[in-house]
C-alpha positions in Angstrom: 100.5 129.2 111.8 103.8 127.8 113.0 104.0 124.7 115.3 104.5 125.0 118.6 107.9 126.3 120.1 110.0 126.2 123.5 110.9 129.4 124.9 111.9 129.1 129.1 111.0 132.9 129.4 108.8 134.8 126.9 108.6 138.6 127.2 105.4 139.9 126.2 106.2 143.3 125.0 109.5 145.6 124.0 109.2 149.1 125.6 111.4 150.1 128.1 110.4 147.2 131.2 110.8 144.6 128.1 113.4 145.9 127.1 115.5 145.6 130.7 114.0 142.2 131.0 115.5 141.1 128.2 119.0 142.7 129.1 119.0 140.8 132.5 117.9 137.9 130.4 121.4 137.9 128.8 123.1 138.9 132.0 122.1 135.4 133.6 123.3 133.5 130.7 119.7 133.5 128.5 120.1 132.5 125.3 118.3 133.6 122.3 114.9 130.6 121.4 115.2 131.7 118.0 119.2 131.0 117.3 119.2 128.0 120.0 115.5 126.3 120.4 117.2 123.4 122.3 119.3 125.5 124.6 119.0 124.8 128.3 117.8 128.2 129.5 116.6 130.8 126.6 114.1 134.0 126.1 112.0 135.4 123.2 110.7 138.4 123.0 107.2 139.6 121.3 106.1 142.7 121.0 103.2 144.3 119.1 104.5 147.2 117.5 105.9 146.8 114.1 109.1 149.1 115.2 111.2 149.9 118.3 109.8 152.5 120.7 107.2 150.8 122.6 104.2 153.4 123.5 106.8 156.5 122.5 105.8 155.9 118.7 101.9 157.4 119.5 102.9 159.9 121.4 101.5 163.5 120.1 104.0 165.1 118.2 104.0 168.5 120.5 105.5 166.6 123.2 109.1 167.5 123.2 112.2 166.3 125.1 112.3 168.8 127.1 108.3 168.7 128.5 108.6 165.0 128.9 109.3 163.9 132.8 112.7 162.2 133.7 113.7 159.4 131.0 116.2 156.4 132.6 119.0 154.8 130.1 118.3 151.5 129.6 120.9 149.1 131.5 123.9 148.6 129.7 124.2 151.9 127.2 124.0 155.6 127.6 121.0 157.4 126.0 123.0 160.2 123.4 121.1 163.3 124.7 118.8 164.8 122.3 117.4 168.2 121.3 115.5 169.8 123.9 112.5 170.4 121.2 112.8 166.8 119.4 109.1 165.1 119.1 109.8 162.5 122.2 108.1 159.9 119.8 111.1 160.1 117.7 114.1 160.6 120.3 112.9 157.9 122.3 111.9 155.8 119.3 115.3 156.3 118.0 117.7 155.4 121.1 115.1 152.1 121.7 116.4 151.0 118.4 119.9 152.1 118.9 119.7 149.7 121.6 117.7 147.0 120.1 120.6 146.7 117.6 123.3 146.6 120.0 122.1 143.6 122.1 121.1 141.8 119.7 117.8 140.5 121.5 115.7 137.8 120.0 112.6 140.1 119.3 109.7 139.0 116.7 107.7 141.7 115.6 104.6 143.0 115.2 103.3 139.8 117.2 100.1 140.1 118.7 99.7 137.7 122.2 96.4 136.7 122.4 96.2 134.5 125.5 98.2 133.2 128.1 97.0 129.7 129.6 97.9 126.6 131.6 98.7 124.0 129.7 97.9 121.7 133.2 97.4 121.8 136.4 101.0 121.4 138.1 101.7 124.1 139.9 105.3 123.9 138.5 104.2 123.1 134.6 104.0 124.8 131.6 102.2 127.8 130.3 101.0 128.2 126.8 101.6 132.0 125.0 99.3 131.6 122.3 100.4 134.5 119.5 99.9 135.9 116.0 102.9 134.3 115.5 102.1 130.8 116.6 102.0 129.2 120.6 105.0 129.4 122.7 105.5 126.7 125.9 107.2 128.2 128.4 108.4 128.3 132.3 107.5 132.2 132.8 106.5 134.8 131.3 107.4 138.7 131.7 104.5 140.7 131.0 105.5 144.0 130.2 102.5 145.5 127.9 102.0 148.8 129.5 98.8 150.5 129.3 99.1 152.5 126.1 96.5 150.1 124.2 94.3 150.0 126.5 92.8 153.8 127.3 90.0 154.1 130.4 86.1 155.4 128.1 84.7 157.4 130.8 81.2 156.0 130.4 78.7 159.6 129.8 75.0 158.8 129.6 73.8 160.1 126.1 77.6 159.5 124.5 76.2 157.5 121.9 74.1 160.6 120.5 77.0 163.0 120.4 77.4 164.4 117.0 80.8 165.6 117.1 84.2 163.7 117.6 85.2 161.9 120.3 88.6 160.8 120.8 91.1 159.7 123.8 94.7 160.8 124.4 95.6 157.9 122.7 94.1 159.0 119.5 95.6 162.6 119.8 98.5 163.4 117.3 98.1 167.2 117.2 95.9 170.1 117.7 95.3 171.1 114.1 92.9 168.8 113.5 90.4 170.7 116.4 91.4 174.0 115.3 88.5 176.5 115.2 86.6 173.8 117.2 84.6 174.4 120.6 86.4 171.3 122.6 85.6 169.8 126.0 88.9 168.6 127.3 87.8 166.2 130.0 90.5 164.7 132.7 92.8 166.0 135.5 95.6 164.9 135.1 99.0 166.1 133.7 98.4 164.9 129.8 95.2 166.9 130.5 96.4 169.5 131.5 99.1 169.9 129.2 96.6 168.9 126.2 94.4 171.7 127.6 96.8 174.5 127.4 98.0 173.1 123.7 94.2 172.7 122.3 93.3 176.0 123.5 95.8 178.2 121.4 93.8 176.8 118.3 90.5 176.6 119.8 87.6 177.2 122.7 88.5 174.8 125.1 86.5 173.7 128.5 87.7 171.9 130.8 86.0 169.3 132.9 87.3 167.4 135.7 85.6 164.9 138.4 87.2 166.6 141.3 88.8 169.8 142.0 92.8 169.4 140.9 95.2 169.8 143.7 98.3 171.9 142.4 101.4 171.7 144.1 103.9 175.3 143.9 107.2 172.3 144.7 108.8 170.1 142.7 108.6 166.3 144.1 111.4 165.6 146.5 113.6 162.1 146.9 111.3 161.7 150.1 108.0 162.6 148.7 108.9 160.0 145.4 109.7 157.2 148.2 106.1 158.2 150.0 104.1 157.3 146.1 105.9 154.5 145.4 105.4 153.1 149.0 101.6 153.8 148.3 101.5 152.6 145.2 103.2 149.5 146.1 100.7 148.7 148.8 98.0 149.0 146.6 99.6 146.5 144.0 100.2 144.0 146.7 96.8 144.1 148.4 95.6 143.3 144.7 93.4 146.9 144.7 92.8 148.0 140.8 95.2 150.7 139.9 94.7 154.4 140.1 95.8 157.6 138.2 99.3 158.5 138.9 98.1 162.4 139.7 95.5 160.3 142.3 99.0 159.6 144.3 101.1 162.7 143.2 98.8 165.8 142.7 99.6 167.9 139.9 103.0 170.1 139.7 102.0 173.8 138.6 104.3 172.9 135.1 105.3 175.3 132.8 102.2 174.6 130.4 99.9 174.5 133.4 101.1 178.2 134.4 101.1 179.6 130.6 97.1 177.6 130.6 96.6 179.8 134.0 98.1 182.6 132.7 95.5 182.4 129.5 92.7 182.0 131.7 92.0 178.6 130.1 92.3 176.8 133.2 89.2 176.9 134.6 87.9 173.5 135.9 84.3 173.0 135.1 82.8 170.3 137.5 81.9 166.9 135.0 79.5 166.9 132.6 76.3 164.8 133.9 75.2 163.9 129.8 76.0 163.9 126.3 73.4 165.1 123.9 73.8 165.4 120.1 75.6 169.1 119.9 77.0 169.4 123.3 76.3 168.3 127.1 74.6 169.2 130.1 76.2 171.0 132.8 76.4 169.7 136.4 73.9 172.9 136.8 71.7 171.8 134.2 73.0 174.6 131.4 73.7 173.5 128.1 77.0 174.0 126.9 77.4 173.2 122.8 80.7 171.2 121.9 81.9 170.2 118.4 84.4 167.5 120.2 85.3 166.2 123.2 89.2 165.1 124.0 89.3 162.4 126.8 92.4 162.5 128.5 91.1 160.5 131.1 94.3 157.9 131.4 95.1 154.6 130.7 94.6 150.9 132.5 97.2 147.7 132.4 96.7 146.0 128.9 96.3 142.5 130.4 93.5 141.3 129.3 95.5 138.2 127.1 96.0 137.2 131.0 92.2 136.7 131.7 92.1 132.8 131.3 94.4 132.5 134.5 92.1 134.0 136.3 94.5 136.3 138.4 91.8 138.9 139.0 90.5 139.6 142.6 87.0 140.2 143.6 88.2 143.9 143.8 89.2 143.8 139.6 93.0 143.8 141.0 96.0 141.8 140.7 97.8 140.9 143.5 101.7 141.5 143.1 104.5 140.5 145.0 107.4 143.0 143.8 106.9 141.9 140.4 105.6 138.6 141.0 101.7 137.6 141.1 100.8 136.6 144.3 97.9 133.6 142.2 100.7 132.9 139.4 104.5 133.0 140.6 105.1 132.1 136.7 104.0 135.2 136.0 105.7 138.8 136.4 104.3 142.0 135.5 106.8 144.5 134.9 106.8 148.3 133.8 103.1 148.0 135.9 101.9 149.4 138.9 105.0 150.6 141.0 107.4 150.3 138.2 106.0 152.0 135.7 108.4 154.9 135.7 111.6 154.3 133.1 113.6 154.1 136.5 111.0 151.4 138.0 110.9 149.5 134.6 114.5 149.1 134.7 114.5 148.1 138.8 111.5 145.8 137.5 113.3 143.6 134.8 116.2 143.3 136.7 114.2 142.1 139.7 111.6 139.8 137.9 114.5 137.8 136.2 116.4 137.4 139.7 113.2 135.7 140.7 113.0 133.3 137.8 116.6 132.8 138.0 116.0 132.0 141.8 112.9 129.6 140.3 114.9 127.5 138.0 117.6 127.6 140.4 115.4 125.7 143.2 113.8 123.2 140.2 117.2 122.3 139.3 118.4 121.6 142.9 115.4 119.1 143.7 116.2 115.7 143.4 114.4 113.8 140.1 111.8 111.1 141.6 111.7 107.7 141.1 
C-alpha cells in the first residue's frame, strides 16, 4: 500500500468514455500525476482491466465487426478499419491500445477502485479514491466504469435448486460449451436475441421473455435516435434507475433475428414463474426440462464504489445533470445513461472536462480570504 497521492482529476476506468476523458484532459493543459505529482492541474487514470479494451476484451468471440452496432473513433486518431469477420473483442481491443500508446496517458493498471468518499464536509474539498493501488486526493473525479461488471440476476423462485448451469451474457464466450444442451435463453433484447439465434444452431433453445418483443421492419433514423436520447436523458436527470436500451428502442428485425425467424427458433415463451432442479415451470403450469439457462438479461451502471456519497435517490437513481450529479458536482459519470453509445462517450468526456475546467476556472478566480 502506497501513501497517499494528489491527482486534481482521477478517471475511474479506460474504455472508450475514459478514454475521451482523458484525451480532453490533455487538451486543457492536464498533466500526467504520475510524471508531475506537484503540477498545478494533472489527471490519472485507473482502470480494472489488466489490458486495453475496456468491456470489448469479454465479449463472445462470435461477435464480429461487422454484427457489432456503429463504433465512434476515439477523438484525436482514426480507427484503421478492420475485417468485417474479426472477433470485435480483438479489433476493438487492438485500436484501444493503438491509441493508448499514442497519447501517452498516465493509466495504472489493473487497479481496482474500491470507494469514493469525502474527505470533509466543504462543499468545495476534497474527495478520497481509495484503490488497489493506494488512495488518491482529488478535485473530481470521472466515473466511467460502464456496466460490463455488473450484470442484472433476474431473481426466479427455486434458482437455487436448478441442477444445470446458469450463466449471464457476461459469462458467455461461445456456444460450444452448450452444444447438445436443451437451453432456456431468457431476455429480450438484442444480445438475446442474437445469443438465441447462435445457441440454437448447436442446441434446443427456448426462449423466454417478460413481455412480448416489439420488432421494428426500419432501421433507426437521425430523428428517431434524437427522440431516445431525449428520453433517456430525461430519465437520467429526474434521477429514475436506468432501463434496457431495447426498453427505449424496440428491437431492429437484424440479420440474426431474421435467420432465428427463419429457423423457427424465435418463438417467445412468456417467463418462466420457477426454477426446479431439471428444468422450470411454465407460466401455464407445464414443465419444461432444461440442462442450462443463458441470462441475457442486461447490465446495470457499476457504481457501487460511489455508495458512501450517498448519491442514490429514493427511486435507486442518480440524478445527472449532462454528465454532472445533480448531489455531487465533483462527480461526473460518463459513458452512462445517455452517453453510453461510443458517439455519447466521446460527447461525454469532452463535456465532463469543460465542466471541471469551468470549476477550477471559477475557484481560481475567487479572491483568497483573510
Amino acid at each position: 500500500m502506497t501513501g497517499l497521492r494528489r491527482a486534481t482529476v482521477v478517471v475511474v476506468g479506460a474504455g472508450q468514455a475514459g478514454l475521451s476523458a482523458a484525451y480532453h484532459l490533455q487538451r486543457h493543459a492536464f498533466t500526467s500525476a504520475l510524471a508531475d505529482p506537484d503540477g498545478e492541474r494533472t489527471f490519472v487514470v485507473l482502470d480494472a482491466e489488466d489490458a486495453p479494451g475496456g468491456a470489448w476484451r469479454h465479449r463472445w468471440a462470435s461477435l464480429r465487426m461487422r454484427t457489432v452496432n456503429g463504433i465512434f473513433d476515439l477523438p484525436g486518431m482514426r480507427r484503421t478499419p478492420a475485417h468485417p469477420d474479426e472477433p470485435a473483442r480483438d479489433a476493438v481491443s487492438r485500436y484501444f491500445a493503438e491509441y493508448e500508446a499514442a497519447m501517452r496517458f498516465p493509466i495504472l493498471r489493473p487497479v481496482h477502485v474500491g470507494s469514493v468518499r469525502r474527505l470533509d464536509d466543504r462543499p468545495d474539498g476534497p474527495l478520497e479514491v481509495d484503490s488497489s493501488a493506494g488512495p488518491w486526493t482529488t478535485r473530481a473525479v470521472l466515473n466511467a466504469t460502464g456496466t460490463w461488471t455488473n450484470p442484472l440476476l433476474r431473481a426466479s423462485p427455486g434458482a437455487e435448486t436448478f441442477r444445470g448451469r446458469q450463466l449471464h451474457t457476461a459469462d458467455y464466450r461461445d456456444a460450444a460449451e452448450l452444444a447438445g444442451l436443451r437451453v432456456g435463453v431468457v431476455g429480450g433484447g438484442i444480445s438475446a436475441v442474437q445469443l438465441l439465434e447462435e445457441v440454437s444452431r448447436v442446441a434446443t433453445t427456448v426462449w423466454y421473455t417478460r413481455r412480448e418483443p416489439v420488432f421494428l421492419d426500419h432501421e433507426f433514423t437521425p430523428e428517431t435516435g434524437r427522440e431516445v436520447i431525449a428520453r433517456v436523458t430525461a430519465d437520467a436527470e429526474a434521477g429514475r434507475p436506468p432501463r434496457s436500451v431495447v426498453s427505449y428502442t424496440g428491437l431492429l428485425r437484424t440479420d440474426y433475428a431474421r435467420e432465428a425467424e427463419r429457423r423457427g427458433v424465435l418463438q417467445r415463451h412468456p417467463m418462466f414463474t420457477a426454477m426446479e432442479p431439471d428444468g422450470v415451470r411454465e407460466a401455464d403450469g407445464s414443465f419444461t426440462r432444461l440442462d442450462a439457462v443463458l441470462w441475457a438479461t442486461g447490465f446495470r451502471p457499476a457504481l457501487d464504489h460511489l455508495d458512501p456519497l450517498a448519491l442514490r435517490n429514493p427511486l435507486g437513481g442518480i440524478a445527472i445533470t449532462g454528465t454532472q450529479v445533480a448531489a455531487e458536482p465533483r462527480v461526473h459519470l460518463v459513458g452512462i445513461g445517455p452517453s453510453q453509445s461510443t458517439v455519447g462517450a466521446n460527447r461525454a468526456g469532452r463535456d465532463a472536462v469543460r465542466a471541471v475546467v469551468r470549476m477550477l476556472d471559477a475557484e481560481r478566480a475567487v479572491p483568497a480570504k483573510g
